[in-house]
LUMRO-501711 format. One record per residue: residue number from 1; residue in one letter; x negated, y negated, z negated of N, C-alpha, C in turn. Coordinates in pm, whole numbers, padded with zeros to 5 digits. Layout:
// residues N
NUM  A  X  Y  Z  X  Y  Z  X  Y  Z
...
//
This chain:
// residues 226
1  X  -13818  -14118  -10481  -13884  -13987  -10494  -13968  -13958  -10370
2  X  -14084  -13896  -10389  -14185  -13913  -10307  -14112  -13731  -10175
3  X  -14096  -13808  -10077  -14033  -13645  -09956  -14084  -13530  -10011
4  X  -14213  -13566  -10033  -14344  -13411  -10070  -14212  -13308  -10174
5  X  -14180  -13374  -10283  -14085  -13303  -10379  -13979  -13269  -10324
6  X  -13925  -13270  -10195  -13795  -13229  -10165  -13794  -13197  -10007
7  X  -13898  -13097  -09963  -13911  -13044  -09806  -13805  -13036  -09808
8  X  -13790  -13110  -09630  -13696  -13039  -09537  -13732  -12888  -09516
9  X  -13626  -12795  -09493  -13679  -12696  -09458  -13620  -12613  -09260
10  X  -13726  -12607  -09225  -13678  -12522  -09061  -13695  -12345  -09035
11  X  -13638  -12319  -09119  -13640  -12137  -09134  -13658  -12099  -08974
12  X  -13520  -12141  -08917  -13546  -12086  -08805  -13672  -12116  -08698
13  X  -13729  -12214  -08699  -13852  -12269  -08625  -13948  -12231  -08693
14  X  -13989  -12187  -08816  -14090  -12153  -08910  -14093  -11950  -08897
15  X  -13985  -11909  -08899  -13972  -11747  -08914  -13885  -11678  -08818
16  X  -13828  -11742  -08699  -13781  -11713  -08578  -13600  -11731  -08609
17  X  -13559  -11764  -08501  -13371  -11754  -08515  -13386  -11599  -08533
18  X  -13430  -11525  -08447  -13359  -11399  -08453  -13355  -11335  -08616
19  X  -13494  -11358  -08665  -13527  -11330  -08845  -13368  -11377  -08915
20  X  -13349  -11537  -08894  -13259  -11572  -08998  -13111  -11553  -08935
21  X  -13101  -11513  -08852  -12978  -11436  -08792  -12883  -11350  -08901
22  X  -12990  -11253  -08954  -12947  -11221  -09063  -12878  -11247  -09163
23  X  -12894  -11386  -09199  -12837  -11464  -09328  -12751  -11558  -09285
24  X  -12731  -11599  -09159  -12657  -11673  -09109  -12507  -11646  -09159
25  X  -12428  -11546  -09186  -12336  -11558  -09215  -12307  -11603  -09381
26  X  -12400  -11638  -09470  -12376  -11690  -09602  -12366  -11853  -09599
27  X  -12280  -11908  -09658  -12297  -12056  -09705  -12419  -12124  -09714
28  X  -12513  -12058  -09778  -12645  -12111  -09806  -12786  -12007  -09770
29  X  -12821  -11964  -09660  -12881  -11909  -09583  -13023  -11893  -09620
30  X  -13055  -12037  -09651  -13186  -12054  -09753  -13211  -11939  -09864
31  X  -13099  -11995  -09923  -13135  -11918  -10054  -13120  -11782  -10071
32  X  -12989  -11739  -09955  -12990  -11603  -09967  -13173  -11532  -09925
33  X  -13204  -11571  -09811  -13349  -11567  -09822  -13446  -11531  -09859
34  X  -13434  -11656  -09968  -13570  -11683  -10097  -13528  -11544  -10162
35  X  -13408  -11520  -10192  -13320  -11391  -10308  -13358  -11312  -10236
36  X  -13384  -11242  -10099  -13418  -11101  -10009  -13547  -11137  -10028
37  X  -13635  -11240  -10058  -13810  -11199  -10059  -13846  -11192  -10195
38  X  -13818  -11263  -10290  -13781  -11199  -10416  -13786  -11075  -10481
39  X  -13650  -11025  -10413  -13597  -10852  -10450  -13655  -10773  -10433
40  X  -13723  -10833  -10275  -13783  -10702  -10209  -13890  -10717  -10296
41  X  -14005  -10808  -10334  -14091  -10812  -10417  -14119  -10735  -10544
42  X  -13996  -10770  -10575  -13976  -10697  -10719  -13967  -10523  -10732
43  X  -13857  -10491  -10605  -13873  -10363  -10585  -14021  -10343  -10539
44  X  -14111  -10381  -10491  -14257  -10333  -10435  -14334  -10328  -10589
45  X  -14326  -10396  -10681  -14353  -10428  -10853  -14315  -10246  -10911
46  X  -14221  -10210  -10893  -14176  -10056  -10931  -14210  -09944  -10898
47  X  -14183  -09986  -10758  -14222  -09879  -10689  -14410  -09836  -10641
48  X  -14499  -09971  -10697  -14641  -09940  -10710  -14646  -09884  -10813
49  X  -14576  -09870  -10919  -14582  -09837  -11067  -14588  -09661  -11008
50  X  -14438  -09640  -10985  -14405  -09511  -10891  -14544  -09443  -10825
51  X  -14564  -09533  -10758  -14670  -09445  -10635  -14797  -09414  -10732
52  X  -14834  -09505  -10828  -14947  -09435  -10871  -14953  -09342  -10976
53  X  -14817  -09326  -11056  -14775  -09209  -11120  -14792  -09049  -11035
54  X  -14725  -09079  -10899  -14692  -08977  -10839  -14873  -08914  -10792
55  X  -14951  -08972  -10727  -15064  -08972  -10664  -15141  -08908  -10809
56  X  -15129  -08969  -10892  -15186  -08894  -10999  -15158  -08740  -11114
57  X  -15032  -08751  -11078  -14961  -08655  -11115  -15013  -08520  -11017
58  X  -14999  -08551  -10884  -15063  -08449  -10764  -15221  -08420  -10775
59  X  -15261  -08527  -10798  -15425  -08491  -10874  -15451  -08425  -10991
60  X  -15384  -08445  -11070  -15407  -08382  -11204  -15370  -08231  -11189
61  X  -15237  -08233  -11097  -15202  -08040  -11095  -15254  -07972  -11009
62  X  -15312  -07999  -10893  -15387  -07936  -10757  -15519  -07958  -10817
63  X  -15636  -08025  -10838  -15703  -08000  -10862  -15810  -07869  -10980
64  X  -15718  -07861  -11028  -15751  -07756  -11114  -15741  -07610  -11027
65  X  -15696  -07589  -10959  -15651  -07486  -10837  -15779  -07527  -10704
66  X  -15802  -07638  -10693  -15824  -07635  -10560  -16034  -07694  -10563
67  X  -16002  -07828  -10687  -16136  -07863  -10670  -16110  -08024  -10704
68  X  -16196  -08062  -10787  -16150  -08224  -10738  -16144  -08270  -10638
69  X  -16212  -08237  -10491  -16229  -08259  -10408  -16063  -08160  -10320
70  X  -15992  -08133  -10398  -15923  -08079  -10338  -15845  -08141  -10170
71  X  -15862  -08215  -10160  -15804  -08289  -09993  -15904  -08237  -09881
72  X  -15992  -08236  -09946  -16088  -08172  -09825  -16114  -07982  -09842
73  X  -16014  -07920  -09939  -15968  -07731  -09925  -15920  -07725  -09816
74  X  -16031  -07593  -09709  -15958  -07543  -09616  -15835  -07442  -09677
75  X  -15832  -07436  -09779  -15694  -07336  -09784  -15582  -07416  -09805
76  X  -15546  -07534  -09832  -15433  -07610  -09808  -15432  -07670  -09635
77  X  -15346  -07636  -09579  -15287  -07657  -09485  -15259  -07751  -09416
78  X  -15338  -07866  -09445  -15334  -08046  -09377  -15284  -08037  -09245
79  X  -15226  -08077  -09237  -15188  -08143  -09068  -15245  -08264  -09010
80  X  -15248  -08265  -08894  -15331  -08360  -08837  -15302  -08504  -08867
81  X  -15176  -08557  -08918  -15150  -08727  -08937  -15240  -08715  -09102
82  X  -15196  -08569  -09216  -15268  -08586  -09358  -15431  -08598  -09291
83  X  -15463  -08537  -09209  -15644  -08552  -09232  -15692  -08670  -09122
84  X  -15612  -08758  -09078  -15666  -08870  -09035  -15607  -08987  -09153
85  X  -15501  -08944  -09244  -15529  -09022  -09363  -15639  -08987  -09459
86  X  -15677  -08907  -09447  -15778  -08879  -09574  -15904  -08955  -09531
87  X  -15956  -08928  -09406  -16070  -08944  -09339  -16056  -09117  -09316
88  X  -15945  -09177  -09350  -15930  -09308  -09343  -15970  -09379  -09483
89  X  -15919  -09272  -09554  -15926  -09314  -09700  -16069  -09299  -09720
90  X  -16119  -09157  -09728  -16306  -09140  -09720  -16390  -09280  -09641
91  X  -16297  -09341  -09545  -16428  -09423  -09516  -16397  -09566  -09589
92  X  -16292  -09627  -09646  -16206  -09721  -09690  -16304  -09689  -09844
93  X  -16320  -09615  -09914  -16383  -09573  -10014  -16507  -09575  -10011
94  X  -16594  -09539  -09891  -16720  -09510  -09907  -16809  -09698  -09892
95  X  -16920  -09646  -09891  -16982  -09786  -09901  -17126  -09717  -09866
96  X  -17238  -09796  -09837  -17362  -09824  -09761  -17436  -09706  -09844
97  X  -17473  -09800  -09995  -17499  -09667  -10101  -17468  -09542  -10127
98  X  -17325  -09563  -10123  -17232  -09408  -10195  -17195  -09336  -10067
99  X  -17241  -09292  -09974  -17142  -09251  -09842  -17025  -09152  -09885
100  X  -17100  -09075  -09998  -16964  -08953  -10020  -16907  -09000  -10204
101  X  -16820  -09100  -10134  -16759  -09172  -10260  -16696  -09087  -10397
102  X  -16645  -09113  -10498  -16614  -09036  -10589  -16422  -08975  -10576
103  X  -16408  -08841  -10598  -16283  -08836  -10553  -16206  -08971  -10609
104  X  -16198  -09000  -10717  -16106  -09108  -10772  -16052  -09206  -10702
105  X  -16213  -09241  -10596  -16183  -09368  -10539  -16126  -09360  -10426
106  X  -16096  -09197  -10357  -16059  -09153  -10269  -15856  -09126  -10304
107  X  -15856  -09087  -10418  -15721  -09062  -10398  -15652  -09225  -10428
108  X  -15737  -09268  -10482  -15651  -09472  -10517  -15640  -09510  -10346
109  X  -15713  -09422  -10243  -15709  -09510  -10142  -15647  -09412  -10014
110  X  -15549  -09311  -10100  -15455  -09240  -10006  -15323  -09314  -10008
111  X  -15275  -09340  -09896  -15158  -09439  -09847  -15015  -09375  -09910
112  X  -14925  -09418  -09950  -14808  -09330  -09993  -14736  -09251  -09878
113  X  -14793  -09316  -09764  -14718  -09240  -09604  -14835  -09042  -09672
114  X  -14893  -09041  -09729  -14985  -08935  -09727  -14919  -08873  -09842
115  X  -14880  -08929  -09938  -14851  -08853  -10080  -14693  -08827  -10066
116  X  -14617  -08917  -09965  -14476  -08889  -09921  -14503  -08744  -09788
117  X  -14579  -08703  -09715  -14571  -08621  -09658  -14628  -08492  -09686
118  X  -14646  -08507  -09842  -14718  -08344  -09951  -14583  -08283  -09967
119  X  -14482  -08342  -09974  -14355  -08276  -10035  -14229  -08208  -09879
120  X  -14303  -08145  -09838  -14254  -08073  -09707  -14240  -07930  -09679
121  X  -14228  -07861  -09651  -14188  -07693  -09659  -14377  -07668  -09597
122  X  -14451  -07780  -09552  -14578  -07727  -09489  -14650  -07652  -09632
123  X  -14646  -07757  -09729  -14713  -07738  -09837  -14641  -07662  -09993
124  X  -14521  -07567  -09883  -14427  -07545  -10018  -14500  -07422  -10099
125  X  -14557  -07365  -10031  -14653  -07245  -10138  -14816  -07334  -10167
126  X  -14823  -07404  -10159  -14976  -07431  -10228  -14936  -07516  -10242
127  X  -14918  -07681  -10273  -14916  -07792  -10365  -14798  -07801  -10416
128  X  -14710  -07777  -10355  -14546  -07781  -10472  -14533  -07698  -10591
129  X  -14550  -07567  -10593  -14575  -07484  -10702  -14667  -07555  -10848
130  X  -14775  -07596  -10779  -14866  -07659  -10878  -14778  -07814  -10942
131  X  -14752  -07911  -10867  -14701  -08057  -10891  -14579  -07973  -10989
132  X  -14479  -07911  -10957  -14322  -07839  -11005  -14372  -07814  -11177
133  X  -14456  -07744  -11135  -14504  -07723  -11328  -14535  -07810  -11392
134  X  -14591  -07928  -11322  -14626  -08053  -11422  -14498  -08180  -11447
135  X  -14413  -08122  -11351  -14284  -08208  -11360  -14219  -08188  -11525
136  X  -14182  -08316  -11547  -14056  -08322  -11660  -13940  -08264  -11633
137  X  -13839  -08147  -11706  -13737  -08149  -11682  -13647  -08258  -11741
138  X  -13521  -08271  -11639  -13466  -08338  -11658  -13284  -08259  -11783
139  X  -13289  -08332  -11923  -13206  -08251  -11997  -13029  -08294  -11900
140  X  -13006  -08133  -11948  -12804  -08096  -11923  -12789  -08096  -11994
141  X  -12718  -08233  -12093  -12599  -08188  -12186  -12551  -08075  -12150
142  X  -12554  -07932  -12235  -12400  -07840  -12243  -12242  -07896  -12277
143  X  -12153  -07856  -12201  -12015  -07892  -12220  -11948  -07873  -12369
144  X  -12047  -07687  -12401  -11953  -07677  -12546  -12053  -07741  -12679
145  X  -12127  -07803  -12643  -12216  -07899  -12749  -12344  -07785  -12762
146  X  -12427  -07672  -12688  -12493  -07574  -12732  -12595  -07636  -12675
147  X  -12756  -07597  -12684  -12901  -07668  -12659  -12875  -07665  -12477
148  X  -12878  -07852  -12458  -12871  -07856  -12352  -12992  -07758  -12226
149  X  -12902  -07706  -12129  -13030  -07702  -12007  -13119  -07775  -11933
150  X  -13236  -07734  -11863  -13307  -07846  -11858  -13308  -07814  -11682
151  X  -13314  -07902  -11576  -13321  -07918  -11467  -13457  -07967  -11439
152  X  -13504  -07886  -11348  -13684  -07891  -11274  -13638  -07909  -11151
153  X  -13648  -08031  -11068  -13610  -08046  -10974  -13705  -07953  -10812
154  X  -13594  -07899  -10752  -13662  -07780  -10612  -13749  -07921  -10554
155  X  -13836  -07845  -10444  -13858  -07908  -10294  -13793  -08001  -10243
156  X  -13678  -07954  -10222  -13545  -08036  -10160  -13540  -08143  -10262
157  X  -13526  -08155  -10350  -13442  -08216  -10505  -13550  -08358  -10483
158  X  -13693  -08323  -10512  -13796  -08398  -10502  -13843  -08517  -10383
159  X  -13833  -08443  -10290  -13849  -08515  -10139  -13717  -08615  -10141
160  X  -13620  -08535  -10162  -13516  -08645  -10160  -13524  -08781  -10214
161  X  -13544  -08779  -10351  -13615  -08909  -10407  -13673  -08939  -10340
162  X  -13803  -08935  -10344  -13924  -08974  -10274  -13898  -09031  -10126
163  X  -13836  -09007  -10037  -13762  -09056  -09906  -13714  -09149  -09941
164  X  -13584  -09149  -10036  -13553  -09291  -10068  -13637  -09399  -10112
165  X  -13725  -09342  -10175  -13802  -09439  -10268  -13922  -09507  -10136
166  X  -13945  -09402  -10054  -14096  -09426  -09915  -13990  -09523  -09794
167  X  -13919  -09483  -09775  -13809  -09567  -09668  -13797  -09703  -09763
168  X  -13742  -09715  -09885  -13754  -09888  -09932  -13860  -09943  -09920
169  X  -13985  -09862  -09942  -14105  -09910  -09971  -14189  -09996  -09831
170  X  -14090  -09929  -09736  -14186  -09931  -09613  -14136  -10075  -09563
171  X  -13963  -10103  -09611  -13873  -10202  -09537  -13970  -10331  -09663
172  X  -13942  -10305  -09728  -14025  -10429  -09834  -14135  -10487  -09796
173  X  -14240  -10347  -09754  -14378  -10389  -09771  -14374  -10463  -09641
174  X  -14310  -10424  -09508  -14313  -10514  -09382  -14182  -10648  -09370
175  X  -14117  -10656  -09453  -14067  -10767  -09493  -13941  -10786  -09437
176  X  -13886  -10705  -09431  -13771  -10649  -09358  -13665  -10714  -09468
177  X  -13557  -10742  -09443  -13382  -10790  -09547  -13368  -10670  -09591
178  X  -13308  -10683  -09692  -13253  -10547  -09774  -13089  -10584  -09828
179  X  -13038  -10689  -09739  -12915  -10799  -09770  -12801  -10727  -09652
180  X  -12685  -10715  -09693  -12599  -10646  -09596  -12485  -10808  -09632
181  X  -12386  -10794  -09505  -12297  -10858  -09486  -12233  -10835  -09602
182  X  -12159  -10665  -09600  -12100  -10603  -09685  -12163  -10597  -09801
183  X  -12131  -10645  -09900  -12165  -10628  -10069  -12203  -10524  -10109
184  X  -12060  -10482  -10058  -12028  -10324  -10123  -12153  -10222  -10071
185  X  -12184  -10241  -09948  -12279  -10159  -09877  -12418  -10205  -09930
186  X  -12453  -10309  -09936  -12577  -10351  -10010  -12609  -10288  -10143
187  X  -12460  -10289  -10223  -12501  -10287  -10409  -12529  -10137  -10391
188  X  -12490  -10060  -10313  -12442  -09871  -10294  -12621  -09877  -10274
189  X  -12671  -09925  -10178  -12787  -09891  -10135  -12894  -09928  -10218
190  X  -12942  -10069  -10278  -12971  -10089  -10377  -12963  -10016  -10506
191  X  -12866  -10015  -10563  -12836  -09900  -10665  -12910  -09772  -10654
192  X  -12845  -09690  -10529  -12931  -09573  -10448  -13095  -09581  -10495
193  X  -13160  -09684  -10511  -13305  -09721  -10451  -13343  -09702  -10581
194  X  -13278  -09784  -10687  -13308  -09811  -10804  -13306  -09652  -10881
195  X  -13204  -09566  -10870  -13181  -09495  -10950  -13272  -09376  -10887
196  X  -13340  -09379  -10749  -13448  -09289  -10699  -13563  -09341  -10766
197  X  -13623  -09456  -10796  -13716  -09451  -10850  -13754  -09458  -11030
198  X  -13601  -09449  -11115  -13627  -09436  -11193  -13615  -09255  -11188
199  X  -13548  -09183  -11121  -13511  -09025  -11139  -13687  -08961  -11105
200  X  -13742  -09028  -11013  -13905  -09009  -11004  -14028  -09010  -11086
201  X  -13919  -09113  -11165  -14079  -09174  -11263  -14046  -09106  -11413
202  X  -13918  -09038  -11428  -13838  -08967  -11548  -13904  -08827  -11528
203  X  -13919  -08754  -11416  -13988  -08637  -11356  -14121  -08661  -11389
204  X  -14173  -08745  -11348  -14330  -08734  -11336  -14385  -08759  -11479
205  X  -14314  -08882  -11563  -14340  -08925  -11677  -14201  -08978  -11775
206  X  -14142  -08918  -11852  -14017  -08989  -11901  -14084  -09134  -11996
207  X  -14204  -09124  -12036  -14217  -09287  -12112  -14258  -09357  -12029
208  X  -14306  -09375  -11925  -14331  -09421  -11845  -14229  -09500  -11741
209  X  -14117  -09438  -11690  -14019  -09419  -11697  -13921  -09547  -11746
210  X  -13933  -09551  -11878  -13897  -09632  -11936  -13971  -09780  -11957
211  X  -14121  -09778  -11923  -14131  -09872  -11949  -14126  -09925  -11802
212  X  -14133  -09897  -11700  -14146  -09938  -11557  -13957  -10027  -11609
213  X  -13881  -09938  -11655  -13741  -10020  -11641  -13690  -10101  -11752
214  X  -13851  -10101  -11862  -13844  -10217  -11939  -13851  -10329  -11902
215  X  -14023  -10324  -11750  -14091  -10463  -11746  -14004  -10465  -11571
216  X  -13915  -10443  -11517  -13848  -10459  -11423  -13747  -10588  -11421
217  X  -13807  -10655  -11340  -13692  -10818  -11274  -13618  -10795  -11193
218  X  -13587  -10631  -11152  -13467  -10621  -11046  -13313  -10647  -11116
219  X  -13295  -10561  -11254  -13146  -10621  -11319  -13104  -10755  -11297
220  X  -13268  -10865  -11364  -13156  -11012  -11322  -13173  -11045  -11214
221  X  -13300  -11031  -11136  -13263  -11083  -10979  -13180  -11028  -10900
222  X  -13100  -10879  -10972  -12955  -10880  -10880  -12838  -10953  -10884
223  X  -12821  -10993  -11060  -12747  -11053  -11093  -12719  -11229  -11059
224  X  -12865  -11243  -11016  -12859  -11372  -10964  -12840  -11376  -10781
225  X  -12792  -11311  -10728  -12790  -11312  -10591  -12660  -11410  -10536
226  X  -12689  -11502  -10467  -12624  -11620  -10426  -12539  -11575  -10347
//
């Protein structure tokens, strides 16, 4: 058999000791690995699904209030990290021809660090009010069998997700382990991750929702974890 089909492999000389330090305590270190770049992959597969639900969902309800151009209303309240994302995004968007690009191409090119920091007590009277009404409630079975209640998730309720869901997003996208010694502590957190971004995408869109956890490879690539 020709070597080419069967690399040696040098993790640690290729991605640093300190990187595979991490995995060092499994039998097969490799593979646990390949399974943490994988996962994390797969979770980044969902959670883009996520982010552009959410980004659009915030466009569709503020704008009608504010302007299509709504990111650039002096009556919403930007803080200085939101308007050096915007102004990043405006130039990331613009081009030689178009200098003042079309909002569309402006909100596809707002960072989720920007659409994760709308959901804050800064913006709790002007963009939460608006996004809250376009939310799905989420149904309460009643106990004595009567028309369940429906739950609209607060400020608090919302961000919460969304934190979970912007903190995975951030460890994935820079390539960080998402692998604990402890099982138990891994599956808790994982789980955690999973069930924030389906409780997000059930809010923003319930079919949607469903199909993000139709076309999702996180069930068997958990089940396959070495």
């Amino acid at each position: 058999m020709d070597s080419n089909d069967n690399p040696t492999s040098d993790l640690d000389k290729w991605f640093s000791p300190a990187r595979m330090s991490t995995y060092a305590h499994h039998p097969d270190p490799e593979a646990l690995y390949l399974w943490n770049t994988h996962v994390t992959k797969s979770f980044l597969e969902d959670i883009q699904h996520v982010e552009v639900l959410l980004r659009n969902c915030v466009d569709a309800a503020v704008a009608p209030s504010y302007g299509a151009r709504w990111y650039t209303s002096p009556a919403i309240p930007f803080d200085q990290p939101a308007r050096k994302s915007i102004q990043k995004a405006e130039r990331r968007a613009g081009t030689s021809r178009e200098p003042t690009p079309p909002p569309g191409r402006i909100i596809a090119e707002l960072s989720f660090d920007f659409w994760s920091y709308l959901f804050t007590k800064t913006y709790a009277s002007t963009l939460w009010p608006l996004v809250r009404k376009a939310l799905i409630g989420t149904p309460i079975p009643a106990a004595d069998g009567s028309k369940p209640d429906v739950f609209v998730p607060t400020l608090r309720d919302f961000k919460r997700e969304v934190d979970v869901v912007y903190k995975l997003r951030n460890r994935c996208a820079h390539h960080e382990p998402i692998i604990k010694q402890d099982r138990q502590v891994e599956n808790a957190r994982l789980d955690r991750a999973q069930q924030a971004i389906e409780q997000l995408a059930t809010w923003l869109d319930p079919s949607a929702a469903q199909w993000i956890a139709a076309n999702s490879r996180l069930p068997e690539l958990r089940t396959s974890r070495p």
